[in-house]
C-alpha positions as CSV (number, residue, x, y, z in Angstrom):
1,X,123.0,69.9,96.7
2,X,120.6,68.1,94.3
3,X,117.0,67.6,94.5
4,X,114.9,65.0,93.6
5,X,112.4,65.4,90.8
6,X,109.5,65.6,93.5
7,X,111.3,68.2,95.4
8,X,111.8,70.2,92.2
9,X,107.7,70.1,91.1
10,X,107.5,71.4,94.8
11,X,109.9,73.9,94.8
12,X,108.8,75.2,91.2
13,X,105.3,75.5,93.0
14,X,106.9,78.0,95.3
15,X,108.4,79.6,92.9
16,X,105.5,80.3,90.9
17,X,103.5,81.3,94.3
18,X,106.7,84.1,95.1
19,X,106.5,85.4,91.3
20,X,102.6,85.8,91.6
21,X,103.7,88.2,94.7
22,X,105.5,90.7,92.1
23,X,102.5,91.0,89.9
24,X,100.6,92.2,92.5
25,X,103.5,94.3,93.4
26,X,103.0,95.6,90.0
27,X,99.8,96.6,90.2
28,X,100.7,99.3,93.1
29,X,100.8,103.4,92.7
30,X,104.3,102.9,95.1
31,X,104.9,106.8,95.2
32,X,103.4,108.1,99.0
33,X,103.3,104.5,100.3
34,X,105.5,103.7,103.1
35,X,107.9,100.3,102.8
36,X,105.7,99.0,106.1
37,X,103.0,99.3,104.3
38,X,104.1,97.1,101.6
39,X,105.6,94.8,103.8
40,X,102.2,94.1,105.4
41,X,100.8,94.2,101.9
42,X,103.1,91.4,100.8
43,X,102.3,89.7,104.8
44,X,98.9,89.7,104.3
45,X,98.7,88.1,100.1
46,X,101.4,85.4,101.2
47,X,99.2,84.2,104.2
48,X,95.8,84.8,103.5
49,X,95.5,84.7,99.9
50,X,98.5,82.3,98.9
51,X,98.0,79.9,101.7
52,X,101.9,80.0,102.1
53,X,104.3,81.4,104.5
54,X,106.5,84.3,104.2
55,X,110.2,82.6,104.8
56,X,112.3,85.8,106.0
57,X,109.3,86.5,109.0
58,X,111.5,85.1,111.6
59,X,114.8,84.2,110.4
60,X,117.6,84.8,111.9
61,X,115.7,86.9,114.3
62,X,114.2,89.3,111.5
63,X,110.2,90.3,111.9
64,X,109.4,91.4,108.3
65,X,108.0,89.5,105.3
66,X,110.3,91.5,102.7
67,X,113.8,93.5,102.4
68,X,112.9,97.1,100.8
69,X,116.0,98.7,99.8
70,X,115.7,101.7,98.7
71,X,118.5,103.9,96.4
72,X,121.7,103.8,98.3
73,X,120.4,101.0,100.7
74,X,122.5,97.6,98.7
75,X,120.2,95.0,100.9
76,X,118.9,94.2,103.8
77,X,116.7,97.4,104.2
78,X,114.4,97.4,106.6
79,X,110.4,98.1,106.5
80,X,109.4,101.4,108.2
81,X,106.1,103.3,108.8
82,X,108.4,106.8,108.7
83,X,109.7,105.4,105.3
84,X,107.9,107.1,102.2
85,X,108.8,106.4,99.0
86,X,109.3,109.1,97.1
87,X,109.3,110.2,93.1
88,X,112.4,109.3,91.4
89,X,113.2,106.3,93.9
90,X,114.6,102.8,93.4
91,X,113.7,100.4,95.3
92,X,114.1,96.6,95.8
93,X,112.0,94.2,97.2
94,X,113.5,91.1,98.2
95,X,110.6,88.8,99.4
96,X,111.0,84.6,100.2
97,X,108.1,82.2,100.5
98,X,107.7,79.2,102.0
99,X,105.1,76.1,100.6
100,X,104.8,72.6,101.4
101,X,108.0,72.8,103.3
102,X,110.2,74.6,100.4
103,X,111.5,78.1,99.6
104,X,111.5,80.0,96.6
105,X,113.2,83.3,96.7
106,X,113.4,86.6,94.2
107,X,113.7,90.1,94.0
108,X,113.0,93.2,91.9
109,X,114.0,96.8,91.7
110,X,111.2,99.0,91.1
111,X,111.0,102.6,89.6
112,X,109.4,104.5,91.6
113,X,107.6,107.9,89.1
114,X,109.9,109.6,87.1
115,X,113.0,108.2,87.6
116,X,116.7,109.6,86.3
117,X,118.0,108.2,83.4
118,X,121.1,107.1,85.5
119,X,119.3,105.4,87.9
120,X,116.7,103.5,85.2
121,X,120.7,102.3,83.4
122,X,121.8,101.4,86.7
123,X,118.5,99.3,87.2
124,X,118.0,97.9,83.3
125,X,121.9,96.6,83.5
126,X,121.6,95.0,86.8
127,X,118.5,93.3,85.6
128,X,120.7,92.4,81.8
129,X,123.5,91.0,84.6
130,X,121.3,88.6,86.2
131,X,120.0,87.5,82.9
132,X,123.6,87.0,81.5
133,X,124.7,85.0,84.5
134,X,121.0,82.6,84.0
135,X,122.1,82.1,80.7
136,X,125.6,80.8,82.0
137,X,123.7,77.8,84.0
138,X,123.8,74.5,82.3
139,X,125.3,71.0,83.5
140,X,128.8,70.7,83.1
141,X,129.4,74.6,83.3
142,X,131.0,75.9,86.0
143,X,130.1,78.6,89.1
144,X,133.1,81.0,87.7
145,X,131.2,80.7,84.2
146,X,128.1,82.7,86.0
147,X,129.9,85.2,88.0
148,X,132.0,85.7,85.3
149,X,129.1,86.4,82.8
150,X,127.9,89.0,85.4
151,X,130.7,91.0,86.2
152,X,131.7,91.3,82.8
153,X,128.7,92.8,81.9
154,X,128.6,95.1,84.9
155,X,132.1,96.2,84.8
156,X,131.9,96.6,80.4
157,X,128.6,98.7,81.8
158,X,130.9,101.0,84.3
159,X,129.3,99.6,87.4
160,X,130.6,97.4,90.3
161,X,129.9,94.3,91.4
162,X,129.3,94.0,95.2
163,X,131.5,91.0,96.5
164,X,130.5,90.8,100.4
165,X,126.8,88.9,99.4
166,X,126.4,85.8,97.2
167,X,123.4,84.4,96.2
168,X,123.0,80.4,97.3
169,X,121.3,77.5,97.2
170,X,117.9,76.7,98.7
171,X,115.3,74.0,99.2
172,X,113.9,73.5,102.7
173,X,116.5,75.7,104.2
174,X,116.5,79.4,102.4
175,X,120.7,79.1,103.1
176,X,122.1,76.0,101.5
177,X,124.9,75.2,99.8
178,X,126.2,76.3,97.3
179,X,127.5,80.4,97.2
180,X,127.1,81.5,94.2
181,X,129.1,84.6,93.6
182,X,128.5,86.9,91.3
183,X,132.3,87.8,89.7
184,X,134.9,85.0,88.7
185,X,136.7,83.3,86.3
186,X,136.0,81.3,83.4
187,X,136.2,77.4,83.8
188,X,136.5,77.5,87.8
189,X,134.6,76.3,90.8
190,X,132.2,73.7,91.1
191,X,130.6,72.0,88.6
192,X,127.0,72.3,87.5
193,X,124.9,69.2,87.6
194,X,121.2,68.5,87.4
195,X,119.3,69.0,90.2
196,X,120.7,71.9,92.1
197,X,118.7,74.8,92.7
198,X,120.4,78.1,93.9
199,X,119.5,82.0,93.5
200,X,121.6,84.3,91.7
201,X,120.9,87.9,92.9
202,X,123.5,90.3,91.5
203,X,123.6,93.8,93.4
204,X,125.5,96.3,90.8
205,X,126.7,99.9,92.2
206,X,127.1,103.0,90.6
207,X,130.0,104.0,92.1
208,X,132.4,101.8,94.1
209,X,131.8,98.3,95.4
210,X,132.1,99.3,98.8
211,X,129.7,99.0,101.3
212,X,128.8,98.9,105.3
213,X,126.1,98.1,107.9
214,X,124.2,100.2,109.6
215,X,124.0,100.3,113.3
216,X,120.3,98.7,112.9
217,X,123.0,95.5,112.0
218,X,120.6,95.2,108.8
219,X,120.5,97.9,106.6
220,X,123.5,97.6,104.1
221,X,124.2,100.7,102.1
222,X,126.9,102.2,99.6
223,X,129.9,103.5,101.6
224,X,129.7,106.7,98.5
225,X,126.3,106.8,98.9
226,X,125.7,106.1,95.3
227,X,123.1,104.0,93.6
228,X,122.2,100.5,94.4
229,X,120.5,98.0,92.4
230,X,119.8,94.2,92.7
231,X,117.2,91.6,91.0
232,X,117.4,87.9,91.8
233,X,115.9,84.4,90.6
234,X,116.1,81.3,92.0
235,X,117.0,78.7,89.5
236,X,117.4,74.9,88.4
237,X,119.6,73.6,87.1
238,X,117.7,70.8,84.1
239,X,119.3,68.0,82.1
240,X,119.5,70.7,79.1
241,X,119.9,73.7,80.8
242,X,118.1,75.8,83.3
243,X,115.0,76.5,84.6
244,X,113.9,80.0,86.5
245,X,111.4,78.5,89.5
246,X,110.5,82.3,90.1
247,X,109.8,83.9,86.7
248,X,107.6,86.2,86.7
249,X,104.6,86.6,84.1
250,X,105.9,89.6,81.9
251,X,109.5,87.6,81.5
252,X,110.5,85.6,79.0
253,X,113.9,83.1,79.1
254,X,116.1,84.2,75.5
């Protein structure tokens, strides 16, 4: 579950590659564009102008270069052409890259116009929770130290932590050990040590934790229909703390 110091200047080379992705995410008028077209957005700047390879195009039988999941959807959403987004929307883009034979992997939750001021809390406290369990991340802490640090924050927030997807460690494969869950307790589970690089990828709901699949066997959604949100970072752990591989430009570690 640890890399090697070459494998980590290679997999923070990915990383930076995937966070160049969401600025030019960021530069898009999303309202009236459909989630295929932002896929083949995305498809097109990872191959052609990044030189890289987008890691989710044919994984487990998938065909798209990004998840969008959009307001009730938890994960997993699928691209479509008939998808619009819409005023008021949130929606996440979960994208993975591949470079020199490693993966980085990240998403963002993007508000979409004017957006309620429930949904921009639902989205700003999902985004705090991922920072809160980063900040748990250090050698000799443990995975219950991180997924506690999250779900307190949610839960002091009034929102609930989905339980049924973990984030997970990565490296040549985008699944590797370990899960990484994002509730827990203090002082339990396995113990952090330099070297290992995992994502952490919170997905916070406004109502209950509750959720199902689709019949497309993809598209996760709230079983209230309320809110989803979810951001995610894939991370390192370094001999005096941590270090995100994916941070984007307009983020800072506190």
């Amino acid at each position: 579950m640890t890399k090697r110091p070459e494998e980590l200047a290679l997999m923070a080379e990915a990383g930076r590659l995937l966070a160049s992705v969401f600025g030019r995410l960021d530069q898009l008028q999303l309202i009236g564009m459909s989630t295929m077209q932002v896929n083949d957005l995305v498809d097109s700047f990872i191959v052609n102008d990044l030189q890289s390879r987008p890691a989710s195009k044919g994984q487990y039988g998938y065909a798209y270069a990004l998840n969008a999941s959009r307001n009730s959807v938890v994960c997993h959403g699928v691209p479509s052409a008939d998808e619009i987004l819409q005023d008021g929307d949130i929606v996440n883009f979960d994208i993975t890259l591949e470079k020199n034979g490693y993966i980085a992997d990240s998403s963002k939750t993007y508000l979409v116009g004017a957006v309620s001021p429930e949904a921009r809390r639902l989205v700003q406290v999902t985004y705090e929770a991922l920072w809160k369990g980063i900040r748990a991340v250090r050698p000799g802490a443990q995975l219950g130290d991180v997924g506690y640090a999250i779900q307190r924050h949610a839960q002091r927030n009034g929102y609930a932590v989905v339980r049924e997807y973990c984030g997970h460690g990565i490296g040549r494969e985008m699944h590797e050990a370990p899960q990484v869950l994002h509730w827990g307790r203090p002082k339990t589970g396995l113990i952090l040590r330099e070297g290992m690089v995992f994502t952490i990828e919170p997905m916070l709901n406004q109502g209950e934790r509750k959720v199902h699949t689709e019949a497309d066997g993809w598209t996760v959604v709230t079983s209230d229909g309320q809110l989803s949100a979810q951001f995610e970072h894939t991370v390192a752990v370094t001999r005096n703390g941590v270090q995100v591989l994916t941070l984007r430009p307009d983020e800072t570690i506190a």
